[in-house]
VOMARLO-385236 format. One line per field, with one value per residue: residue in one letter; x, y, z negated of N, C-alpha, C in turn. Coordinates in nm, 4 decimals. Each point is the difference from the previous one (the first is absolute). Layout:
<atoms>
resn (A,...)
n.X (X,...)
n.Y (Y,...)
n.Z (Z,...)
ca.X (X,...)
ca.Y (Y,...)
ca.Z (Z,...)
c.X (X,...)
c.Y (Y,...)
c.Z (Z,...)
</atoms>
This chain:
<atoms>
resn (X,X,X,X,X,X,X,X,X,X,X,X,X,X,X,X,X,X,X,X,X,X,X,X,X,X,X,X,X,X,X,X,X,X,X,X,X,X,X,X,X,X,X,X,X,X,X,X,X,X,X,X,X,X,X,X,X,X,X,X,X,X,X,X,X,X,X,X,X,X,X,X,X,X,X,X,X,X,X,X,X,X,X,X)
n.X (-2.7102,0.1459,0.0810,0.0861,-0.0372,-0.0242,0.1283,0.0841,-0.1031,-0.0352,0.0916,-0.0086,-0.0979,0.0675,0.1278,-0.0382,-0.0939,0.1528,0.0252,-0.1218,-0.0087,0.1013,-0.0110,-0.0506,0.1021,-0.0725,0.1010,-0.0362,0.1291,0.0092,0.1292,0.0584,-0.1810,-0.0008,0.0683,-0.0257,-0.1085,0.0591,0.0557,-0.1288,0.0010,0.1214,-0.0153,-0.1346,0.0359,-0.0353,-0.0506,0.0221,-0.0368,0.0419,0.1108,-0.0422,-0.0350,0.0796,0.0871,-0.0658,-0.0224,0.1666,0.0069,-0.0869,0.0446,0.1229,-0.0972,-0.0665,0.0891,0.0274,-0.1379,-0.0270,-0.1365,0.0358,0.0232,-0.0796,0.1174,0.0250,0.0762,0.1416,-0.0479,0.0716,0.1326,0.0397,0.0687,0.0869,-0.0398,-0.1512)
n.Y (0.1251,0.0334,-0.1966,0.0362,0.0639,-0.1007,-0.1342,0.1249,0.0434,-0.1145,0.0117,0.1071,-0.0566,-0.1148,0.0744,0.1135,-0.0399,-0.0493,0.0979,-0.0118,-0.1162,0.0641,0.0498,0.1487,0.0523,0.0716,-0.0543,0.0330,-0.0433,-0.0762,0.1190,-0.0076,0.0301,0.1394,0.0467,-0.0124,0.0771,0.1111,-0.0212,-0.0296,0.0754,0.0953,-0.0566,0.0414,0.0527,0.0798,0.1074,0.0785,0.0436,-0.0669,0.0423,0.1142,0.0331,-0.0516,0.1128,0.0872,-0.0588,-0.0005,0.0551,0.0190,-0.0673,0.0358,0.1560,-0.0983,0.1269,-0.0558,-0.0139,-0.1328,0.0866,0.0652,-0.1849,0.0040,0.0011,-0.1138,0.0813,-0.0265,-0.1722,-0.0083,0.0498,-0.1133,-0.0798,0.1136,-0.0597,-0.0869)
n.Z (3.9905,-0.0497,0.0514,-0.0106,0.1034,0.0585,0.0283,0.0481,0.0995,0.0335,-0.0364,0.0791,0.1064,-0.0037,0.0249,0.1052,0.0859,0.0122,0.0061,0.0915,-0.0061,-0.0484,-0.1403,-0.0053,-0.0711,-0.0330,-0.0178,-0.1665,0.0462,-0.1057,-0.0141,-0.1529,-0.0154,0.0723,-0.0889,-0.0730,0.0082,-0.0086,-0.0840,-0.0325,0.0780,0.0101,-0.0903,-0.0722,0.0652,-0.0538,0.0308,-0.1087,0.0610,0.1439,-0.0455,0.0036,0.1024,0.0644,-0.1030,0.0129,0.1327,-0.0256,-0.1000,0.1065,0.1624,-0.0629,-0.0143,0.0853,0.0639,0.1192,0.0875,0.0434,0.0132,-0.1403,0.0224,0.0972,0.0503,-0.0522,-0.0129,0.0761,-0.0191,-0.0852,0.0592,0.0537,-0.1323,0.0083,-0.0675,0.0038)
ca.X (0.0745,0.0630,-0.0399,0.0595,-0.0299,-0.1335,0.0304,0.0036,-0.1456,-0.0608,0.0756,-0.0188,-0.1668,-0.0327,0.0387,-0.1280,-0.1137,0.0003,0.0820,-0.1274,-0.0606,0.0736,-0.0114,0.0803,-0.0179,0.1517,0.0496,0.1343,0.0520,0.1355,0.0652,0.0561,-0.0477,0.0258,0.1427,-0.0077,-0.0908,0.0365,0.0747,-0.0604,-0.0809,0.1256,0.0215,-0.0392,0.0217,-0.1339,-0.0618,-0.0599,-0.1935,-0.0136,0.0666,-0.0704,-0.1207,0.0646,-0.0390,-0.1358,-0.0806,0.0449,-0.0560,-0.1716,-0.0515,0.0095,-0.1077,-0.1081,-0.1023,0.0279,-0.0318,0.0099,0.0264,0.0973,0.1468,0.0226,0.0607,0.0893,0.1747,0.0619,0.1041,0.1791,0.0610,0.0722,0.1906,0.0914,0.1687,0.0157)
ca.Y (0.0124,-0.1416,-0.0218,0.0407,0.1829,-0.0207,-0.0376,0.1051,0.0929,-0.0666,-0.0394,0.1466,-0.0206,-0.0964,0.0968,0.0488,-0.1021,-0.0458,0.1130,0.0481,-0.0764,-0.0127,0.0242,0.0464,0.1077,0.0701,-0.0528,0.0678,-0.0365,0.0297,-0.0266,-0.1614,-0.1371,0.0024,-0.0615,-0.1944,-0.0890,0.0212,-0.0785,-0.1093,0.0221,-0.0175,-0.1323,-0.0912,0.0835,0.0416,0.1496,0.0281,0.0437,-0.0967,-0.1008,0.0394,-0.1104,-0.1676,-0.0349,0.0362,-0.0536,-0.1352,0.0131,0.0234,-0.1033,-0.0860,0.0309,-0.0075,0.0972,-0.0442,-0.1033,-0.0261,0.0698,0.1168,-0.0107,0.0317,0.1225,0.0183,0.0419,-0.1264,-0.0290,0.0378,-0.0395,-0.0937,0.0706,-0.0318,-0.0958,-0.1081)
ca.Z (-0.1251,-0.0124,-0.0789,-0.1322,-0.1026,-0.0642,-0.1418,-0.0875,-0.0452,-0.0933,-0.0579,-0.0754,-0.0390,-0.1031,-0.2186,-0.0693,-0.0792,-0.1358,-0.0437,-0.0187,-0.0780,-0.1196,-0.0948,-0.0111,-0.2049,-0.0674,-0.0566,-0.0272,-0.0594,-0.1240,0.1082,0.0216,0.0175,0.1364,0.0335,0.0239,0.1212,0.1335,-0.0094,0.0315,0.1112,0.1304,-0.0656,0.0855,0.1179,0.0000,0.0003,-0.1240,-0.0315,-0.0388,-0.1285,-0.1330,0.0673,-0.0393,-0.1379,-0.0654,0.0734,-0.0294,-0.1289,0.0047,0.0192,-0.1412,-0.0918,0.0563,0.0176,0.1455,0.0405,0.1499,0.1362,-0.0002,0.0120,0.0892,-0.0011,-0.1409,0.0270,0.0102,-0.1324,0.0003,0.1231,-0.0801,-0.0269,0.0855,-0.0865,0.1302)
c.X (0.0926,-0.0637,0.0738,-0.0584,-0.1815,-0.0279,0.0224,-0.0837,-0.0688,0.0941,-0.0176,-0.1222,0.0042,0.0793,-0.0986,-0.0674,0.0524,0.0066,-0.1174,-0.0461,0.0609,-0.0430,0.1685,-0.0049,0.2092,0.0504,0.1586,0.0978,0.1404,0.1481,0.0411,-0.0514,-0.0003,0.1391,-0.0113,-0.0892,0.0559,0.1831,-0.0290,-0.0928,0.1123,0.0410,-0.0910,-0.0945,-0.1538,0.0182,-0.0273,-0.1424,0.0048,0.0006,-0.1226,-0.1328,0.0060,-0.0147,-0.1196,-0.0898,0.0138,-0.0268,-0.1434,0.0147,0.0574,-0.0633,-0.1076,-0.0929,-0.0373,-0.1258,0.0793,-0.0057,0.0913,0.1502,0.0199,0.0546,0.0996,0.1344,0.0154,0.0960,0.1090,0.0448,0.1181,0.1304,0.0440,0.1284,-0.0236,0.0075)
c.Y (-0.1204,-0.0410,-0.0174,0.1507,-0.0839,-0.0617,0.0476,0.0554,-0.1392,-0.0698,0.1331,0.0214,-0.0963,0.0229,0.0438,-0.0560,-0.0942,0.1141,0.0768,-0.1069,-0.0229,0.1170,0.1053,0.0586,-0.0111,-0.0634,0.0682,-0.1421,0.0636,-0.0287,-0.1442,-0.0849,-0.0127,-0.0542,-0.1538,-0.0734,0.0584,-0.1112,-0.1633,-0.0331,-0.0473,-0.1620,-0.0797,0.0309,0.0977,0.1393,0.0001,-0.0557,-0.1841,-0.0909,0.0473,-0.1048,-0.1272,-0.0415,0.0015,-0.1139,-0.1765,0.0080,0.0294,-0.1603,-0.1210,-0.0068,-0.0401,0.1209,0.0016,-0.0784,-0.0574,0.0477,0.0977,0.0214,0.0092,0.1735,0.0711,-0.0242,-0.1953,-0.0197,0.0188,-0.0361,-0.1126,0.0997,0.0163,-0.0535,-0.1096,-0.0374)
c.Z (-0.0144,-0.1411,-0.1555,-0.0645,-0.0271,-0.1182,-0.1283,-0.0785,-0.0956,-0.1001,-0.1732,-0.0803,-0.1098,-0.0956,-0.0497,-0.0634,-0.1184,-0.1271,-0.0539,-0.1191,-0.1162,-0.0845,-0.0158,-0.1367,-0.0342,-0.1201,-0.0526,-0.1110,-0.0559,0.1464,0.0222,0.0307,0.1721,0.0730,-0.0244,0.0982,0.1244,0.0656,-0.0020,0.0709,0.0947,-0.0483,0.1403,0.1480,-0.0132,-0.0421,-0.1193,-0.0267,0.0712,-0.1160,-0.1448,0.0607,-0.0558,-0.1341,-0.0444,0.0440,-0.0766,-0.1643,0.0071,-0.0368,-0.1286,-0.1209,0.0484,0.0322,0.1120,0.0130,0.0938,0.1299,-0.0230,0.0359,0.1642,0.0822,-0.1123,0.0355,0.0056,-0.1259,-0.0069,0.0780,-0.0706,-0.0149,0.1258,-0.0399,0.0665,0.0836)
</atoms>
């Protein structure tokens, strides 16, 4: 097998498994409020559902609802301006 189509195959295996370990539910939002996170999302380079992640995870952890071990696997902090 080369070794890039193998890289491949485990590369595929480990979405999964992250993909597996996430918490899936339906979520209905107001359009606009979609239109703005989805627009601030391309802001700050991230997938919707990333960006709804990010927020939620970053207002847990400002309400103290977060332990410590919970912040591990938690979306990355803001990406700096690109004005600097």
């Amino acid at each position: 097998m080369e070794t890039s189509t193998r890289n491949h195959k485990l590369q595929a295996t480990s979405y999964r498994l992250i993909f597996a370990m996430k918490k899936r539910f339906l979520l209905r939002l107001d359009p606009r409020l979609y239109d703005a996170l989805a627009k601030w999302a391309a802001d700050d380079l991230r997938s919707v559902n990333a960006q709804i992640e990010y927020l939620l995870s970053r207002a847990a952890r400002e309400a103290g609802r977060l332990g410590e071990d919970e912040n591990e696997g938690e979306p990355p902090d803001e990406p700096q301006s690109k004005d600097l």
